[in-house]
N, CA, C and O atoms as a Maestro MAE file, in Angstrom:
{
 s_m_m2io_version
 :::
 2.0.0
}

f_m_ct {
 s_m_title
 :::
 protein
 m_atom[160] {
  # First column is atom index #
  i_m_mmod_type
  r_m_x_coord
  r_m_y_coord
  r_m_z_coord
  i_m_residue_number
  s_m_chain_name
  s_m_pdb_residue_name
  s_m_pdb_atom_name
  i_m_atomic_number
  :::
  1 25 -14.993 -19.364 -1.199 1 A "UNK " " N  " 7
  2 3 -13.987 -18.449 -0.647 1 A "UNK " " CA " 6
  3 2 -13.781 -18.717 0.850 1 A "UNK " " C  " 6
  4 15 -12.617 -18.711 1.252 1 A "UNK " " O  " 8
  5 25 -14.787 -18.955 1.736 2 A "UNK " " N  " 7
  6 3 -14.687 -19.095 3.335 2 A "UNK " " CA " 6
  7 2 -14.049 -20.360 3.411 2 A "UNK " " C  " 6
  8 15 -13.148 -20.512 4.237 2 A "UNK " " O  " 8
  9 25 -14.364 -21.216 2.724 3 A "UNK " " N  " 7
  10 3 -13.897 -22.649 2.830 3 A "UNK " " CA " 6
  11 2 -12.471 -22.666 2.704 3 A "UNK " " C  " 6
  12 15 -11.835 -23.365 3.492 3 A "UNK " " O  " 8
  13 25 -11.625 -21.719 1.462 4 A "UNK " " N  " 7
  14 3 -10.259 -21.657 0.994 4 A "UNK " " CA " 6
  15 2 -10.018 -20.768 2.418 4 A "UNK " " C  " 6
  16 15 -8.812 -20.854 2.651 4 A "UNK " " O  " 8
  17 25 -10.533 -20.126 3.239 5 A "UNK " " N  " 7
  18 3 -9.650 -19.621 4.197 5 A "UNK " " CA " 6
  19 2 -9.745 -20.541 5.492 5 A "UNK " " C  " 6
  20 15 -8.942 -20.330 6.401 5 A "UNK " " O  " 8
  21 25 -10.865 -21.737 5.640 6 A "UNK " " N  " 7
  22 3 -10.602 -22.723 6.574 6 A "UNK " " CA " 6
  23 2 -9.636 -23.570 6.240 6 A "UNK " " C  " 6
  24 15 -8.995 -24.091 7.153 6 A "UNK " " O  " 8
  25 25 -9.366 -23.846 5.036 7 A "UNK " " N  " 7
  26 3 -7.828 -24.514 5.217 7 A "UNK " " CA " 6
  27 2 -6.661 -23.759 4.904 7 A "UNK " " C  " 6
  28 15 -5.477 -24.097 4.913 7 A "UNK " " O  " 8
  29 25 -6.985 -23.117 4.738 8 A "UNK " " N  " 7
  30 3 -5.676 -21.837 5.265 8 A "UNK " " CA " 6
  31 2 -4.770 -21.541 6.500 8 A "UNK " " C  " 6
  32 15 -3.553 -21.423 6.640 8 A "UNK " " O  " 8
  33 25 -6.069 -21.450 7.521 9 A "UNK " " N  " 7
  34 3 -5.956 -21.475 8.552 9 A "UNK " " CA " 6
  35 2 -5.593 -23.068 9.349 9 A "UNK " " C  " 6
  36 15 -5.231 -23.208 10.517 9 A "UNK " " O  " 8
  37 25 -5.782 -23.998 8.481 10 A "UNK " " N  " 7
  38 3 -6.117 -25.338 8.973 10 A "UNK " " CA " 6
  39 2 -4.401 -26.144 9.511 10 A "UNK " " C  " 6
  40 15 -4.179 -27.156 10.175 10 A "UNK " " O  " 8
  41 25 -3.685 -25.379 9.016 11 A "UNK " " N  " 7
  42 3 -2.341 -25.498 9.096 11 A "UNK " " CA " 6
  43 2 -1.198 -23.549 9.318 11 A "UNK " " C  " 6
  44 15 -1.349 -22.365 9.018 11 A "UNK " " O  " 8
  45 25 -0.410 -24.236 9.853 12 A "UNK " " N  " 7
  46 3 0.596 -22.916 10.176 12 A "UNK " " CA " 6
  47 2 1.613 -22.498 8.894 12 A "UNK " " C  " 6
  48 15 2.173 -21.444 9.198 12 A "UNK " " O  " 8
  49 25 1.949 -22.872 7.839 13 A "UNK " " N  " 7
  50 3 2.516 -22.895 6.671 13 A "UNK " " CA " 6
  51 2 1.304 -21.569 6.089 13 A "UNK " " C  " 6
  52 15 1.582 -20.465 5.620 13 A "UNK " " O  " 8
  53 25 0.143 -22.091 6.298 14 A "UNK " " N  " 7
  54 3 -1.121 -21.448 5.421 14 A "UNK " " CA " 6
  55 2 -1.371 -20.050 6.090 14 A "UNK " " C  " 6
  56 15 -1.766 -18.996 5.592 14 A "UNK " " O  " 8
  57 25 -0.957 -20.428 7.593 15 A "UNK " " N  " 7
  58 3 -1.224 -19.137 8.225 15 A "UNK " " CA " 6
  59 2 0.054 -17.701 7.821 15 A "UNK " " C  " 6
  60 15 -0.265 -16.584 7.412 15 A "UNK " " O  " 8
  61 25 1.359 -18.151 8.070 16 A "UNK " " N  " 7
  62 3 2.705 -17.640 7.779 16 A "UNK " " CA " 6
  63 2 1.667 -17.202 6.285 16 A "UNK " " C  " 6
  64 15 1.057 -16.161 6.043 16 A "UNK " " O  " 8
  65 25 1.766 -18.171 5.677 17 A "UNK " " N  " 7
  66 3 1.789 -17.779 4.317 17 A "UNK " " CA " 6
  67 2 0.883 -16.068 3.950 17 A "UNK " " C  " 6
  68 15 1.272 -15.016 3.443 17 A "UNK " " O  " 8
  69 25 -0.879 -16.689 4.704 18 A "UNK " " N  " 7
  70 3 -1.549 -15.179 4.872 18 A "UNK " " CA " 6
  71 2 -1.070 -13.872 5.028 18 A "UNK " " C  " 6
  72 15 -1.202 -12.848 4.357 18 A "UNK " " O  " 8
  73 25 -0.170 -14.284 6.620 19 A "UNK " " N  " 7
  74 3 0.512 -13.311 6.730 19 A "UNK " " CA " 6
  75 2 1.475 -12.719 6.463 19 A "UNK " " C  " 6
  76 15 1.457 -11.495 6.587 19 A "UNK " " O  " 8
  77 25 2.482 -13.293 6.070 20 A "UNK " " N  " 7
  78 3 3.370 -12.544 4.902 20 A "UNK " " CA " 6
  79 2 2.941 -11.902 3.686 20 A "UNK " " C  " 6
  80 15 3.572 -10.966 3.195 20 A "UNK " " O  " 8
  81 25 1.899 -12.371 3.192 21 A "UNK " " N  " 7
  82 3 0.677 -11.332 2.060 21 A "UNK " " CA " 6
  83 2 0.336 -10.248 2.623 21 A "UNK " " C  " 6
  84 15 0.369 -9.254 1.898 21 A "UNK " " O  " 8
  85 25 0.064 -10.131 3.524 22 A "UNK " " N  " 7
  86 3 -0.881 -9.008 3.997 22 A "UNK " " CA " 6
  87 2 0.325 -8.407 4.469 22 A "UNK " " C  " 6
  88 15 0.166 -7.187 4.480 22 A "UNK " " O  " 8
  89 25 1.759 -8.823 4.967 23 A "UNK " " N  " 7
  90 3 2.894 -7.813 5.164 23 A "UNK " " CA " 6
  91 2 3.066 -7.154 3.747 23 A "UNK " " C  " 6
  92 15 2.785 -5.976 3.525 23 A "UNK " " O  " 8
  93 25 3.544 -8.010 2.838 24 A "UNK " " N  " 7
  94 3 3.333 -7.026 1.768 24 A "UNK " " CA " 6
  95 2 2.707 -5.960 1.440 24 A "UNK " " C  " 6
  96 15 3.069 -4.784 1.388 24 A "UNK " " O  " 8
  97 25 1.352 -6.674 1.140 25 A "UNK " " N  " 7
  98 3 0.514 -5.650 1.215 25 A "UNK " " CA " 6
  99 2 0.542 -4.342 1.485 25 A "UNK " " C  " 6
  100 15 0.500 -3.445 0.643 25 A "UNK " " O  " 8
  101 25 0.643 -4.164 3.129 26 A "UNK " " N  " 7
  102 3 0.597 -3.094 4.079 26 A "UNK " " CA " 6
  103 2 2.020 -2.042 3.555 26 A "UNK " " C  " 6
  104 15 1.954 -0.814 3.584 26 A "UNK " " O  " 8
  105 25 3.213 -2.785 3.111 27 A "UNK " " N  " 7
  106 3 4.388 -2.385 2.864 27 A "UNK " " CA " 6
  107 2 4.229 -1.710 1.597 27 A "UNK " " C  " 6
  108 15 4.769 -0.609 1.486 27 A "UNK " " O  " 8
  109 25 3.477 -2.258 0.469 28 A "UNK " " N  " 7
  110 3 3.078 -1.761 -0.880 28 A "UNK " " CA " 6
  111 2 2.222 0.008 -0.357 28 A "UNK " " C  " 6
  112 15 2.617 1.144 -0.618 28 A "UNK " " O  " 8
  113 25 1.149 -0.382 0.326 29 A "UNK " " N  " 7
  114 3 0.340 0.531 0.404 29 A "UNK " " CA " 6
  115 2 1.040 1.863 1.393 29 A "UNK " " C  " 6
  116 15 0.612 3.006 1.548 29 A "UNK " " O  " 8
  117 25 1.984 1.351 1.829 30 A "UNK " " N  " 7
  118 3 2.966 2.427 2.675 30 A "UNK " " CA " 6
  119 2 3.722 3.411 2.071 30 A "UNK " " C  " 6
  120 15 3.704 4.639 2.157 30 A "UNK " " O  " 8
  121 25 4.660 2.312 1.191 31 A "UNK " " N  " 7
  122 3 4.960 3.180 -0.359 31 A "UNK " " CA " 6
  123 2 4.558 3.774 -0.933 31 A "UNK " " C  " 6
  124 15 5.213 4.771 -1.235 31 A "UNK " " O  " 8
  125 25 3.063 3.589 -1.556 32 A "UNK " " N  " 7
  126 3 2.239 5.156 -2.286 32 A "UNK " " CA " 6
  127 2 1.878 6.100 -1.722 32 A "UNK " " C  " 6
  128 15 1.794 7.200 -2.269 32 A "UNK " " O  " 8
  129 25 1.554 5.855 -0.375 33 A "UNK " " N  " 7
  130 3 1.573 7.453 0.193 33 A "UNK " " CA " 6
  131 2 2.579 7.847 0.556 33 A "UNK " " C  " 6
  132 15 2.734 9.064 0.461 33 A "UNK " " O  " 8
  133 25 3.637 7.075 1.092 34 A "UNK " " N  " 7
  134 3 5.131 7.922 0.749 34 A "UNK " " CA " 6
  135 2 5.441 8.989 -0.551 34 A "UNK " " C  " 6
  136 15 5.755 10.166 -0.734 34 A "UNK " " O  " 8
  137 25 5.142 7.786 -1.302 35 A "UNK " " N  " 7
  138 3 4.963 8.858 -2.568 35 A "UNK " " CA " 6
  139 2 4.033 9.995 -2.862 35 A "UNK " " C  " 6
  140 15 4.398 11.102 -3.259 35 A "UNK " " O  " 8
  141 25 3.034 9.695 -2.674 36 A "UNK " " N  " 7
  142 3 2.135 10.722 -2.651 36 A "UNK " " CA " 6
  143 2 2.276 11.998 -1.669 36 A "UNK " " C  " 6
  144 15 1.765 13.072 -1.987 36 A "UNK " " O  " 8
  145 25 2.925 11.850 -0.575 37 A "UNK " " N  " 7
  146 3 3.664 13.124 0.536 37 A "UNK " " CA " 6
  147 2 4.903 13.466 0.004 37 A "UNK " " C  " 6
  148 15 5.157 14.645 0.253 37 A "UNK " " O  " 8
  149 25 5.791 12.892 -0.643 38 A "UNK " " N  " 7
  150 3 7.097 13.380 -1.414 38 A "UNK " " CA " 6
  151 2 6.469 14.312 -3.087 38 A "UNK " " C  " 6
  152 15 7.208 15.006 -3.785 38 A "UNK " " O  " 8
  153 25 4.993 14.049 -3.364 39 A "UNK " " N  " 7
  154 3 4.593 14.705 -4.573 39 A "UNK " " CA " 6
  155 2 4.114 16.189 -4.560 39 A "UNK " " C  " 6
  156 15 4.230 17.096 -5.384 39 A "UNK " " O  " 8
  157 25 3.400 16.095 -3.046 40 A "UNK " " N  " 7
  158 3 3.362 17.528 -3.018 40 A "UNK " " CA " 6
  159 2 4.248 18.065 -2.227 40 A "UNK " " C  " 6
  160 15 4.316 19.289 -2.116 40 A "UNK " " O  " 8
  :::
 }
 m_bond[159] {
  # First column is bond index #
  i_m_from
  i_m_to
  i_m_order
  :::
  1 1 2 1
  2 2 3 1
  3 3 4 2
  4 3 5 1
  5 5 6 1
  6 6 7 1
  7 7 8 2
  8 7 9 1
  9 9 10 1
  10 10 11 1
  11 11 12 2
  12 11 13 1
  13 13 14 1
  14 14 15 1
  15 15 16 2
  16 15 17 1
  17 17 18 1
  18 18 19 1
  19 19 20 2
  20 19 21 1
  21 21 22 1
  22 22 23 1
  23 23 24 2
  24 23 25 1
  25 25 26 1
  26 26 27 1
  27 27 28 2
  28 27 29 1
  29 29 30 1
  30 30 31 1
  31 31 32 2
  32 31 33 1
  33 33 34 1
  34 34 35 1
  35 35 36 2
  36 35 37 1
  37 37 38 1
  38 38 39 1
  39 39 40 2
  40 39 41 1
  41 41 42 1
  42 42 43 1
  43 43 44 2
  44 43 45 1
  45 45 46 1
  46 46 47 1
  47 47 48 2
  48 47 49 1
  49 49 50 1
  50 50 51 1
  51 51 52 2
  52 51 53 1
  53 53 54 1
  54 54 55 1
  55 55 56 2
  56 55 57 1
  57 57 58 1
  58 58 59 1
  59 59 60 2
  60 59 61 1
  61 61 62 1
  62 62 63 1
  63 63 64 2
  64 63 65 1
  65 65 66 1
  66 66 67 1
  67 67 68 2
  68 67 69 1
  69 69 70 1
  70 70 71 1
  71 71 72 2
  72 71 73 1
  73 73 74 1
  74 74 75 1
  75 75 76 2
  76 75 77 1
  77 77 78 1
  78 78 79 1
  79 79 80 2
  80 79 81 1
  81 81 82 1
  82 82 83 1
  83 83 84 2
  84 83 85 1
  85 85 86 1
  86 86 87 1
  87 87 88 2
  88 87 89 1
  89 89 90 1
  90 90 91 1
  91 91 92 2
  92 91 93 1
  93 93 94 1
  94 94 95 1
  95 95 96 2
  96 95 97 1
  97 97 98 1
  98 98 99 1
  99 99 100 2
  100 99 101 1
  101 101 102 1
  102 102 103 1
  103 103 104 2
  104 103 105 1
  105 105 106 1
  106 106 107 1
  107 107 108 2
  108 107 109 1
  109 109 110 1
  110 110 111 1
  111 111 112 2
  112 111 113 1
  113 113 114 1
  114 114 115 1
  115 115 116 2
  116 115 117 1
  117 117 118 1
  118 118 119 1
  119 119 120 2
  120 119 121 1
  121 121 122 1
  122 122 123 1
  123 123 124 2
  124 123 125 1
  125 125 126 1
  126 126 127 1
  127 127 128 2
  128 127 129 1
  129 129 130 1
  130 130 131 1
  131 131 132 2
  132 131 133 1
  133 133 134 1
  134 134 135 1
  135 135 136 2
  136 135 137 1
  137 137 138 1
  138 138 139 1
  139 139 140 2
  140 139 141 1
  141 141 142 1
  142 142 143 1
  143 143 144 2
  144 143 145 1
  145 145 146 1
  146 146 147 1
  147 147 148 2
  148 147 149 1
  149 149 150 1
  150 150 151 1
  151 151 152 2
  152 151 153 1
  153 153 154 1
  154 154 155 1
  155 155 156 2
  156 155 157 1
  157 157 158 1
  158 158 159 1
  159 159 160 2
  :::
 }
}
């Protein structure tokens, strides 16, 4: 696993790439508590 994130990092394609995941991410997890404050 540490190794798959040294070449991850080993190039800028790999890096973008991380980070556009983890934008998701953050954007997904933004959404359910949206939802979850529109439930009660």
């Amino acid at each position: 696993m540490y190794d798959f994130y040294d070449l991850l990092f080993e190039n800028d394609y790999g890096l973008k790439l991380y980070l556009f995941d983890y934008l998701i991410d953050a954007i997904c997890h933004k959404a359910e508590r949206i939802d979850e404050l529109s439930l009660n």
